[in-house]
C-alpha positions in Angstrom: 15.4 -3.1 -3.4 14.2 -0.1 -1.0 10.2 -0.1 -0.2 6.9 -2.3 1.5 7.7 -5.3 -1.1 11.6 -5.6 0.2 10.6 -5.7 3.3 7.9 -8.8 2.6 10.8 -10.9 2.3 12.1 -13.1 4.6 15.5 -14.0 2.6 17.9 -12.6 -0.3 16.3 -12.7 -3.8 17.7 -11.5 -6.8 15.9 -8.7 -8.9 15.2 -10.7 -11.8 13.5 -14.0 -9.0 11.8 -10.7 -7.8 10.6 -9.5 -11.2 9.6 -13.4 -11.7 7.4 -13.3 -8.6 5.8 -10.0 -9.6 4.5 -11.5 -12.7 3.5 -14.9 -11.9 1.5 -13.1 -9.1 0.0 -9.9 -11.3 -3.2 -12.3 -11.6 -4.5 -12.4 -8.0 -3.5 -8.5 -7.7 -5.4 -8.1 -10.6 -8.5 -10.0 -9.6 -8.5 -8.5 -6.0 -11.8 -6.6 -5.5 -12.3 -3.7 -3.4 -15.0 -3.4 -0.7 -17.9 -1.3 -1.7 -17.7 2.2 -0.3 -20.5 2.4 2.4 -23.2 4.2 2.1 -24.5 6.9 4.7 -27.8 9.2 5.0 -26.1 11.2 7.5 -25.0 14.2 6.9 -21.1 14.8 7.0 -19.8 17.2 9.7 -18.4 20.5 8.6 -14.8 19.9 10.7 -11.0 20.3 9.5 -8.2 18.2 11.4 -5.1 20.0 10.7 -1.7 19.4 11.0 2.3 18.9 10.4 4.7 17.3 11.6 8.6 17.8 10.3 11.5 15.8 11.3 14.8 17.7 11.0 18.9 15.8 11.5 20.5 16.8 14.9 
């Protein structure tokens, strides 16, 4: 397994105990409720960050 939910674990699982997990958990992922964007009478700022970054081997 490669990725955030690999790293969550604090032991060796197989794929399908993973799977397992995944799905007897899809309810409270599935119920989770995002905040409610905020709400501003300002006016937004006319600005631009810019950038790049590039890692290159050797």
């Amino acid at each position: 397994m490669i990725g955030q939910v690999a790293t969550m674990q604090n032991r060796v699982i197989s794929l399908a105990a993973r799977h397992q997990s995944v799905v007897d958990n899809y309810k409270h992922t599935q119920e989770a409720a995002l905040p409610e964007e905020p709400v501003s009478t300002e006016k937004p700022l006319d600005i631009a960050i810019v950038g790049m970054e590039c890692i290159f081997p050797g």
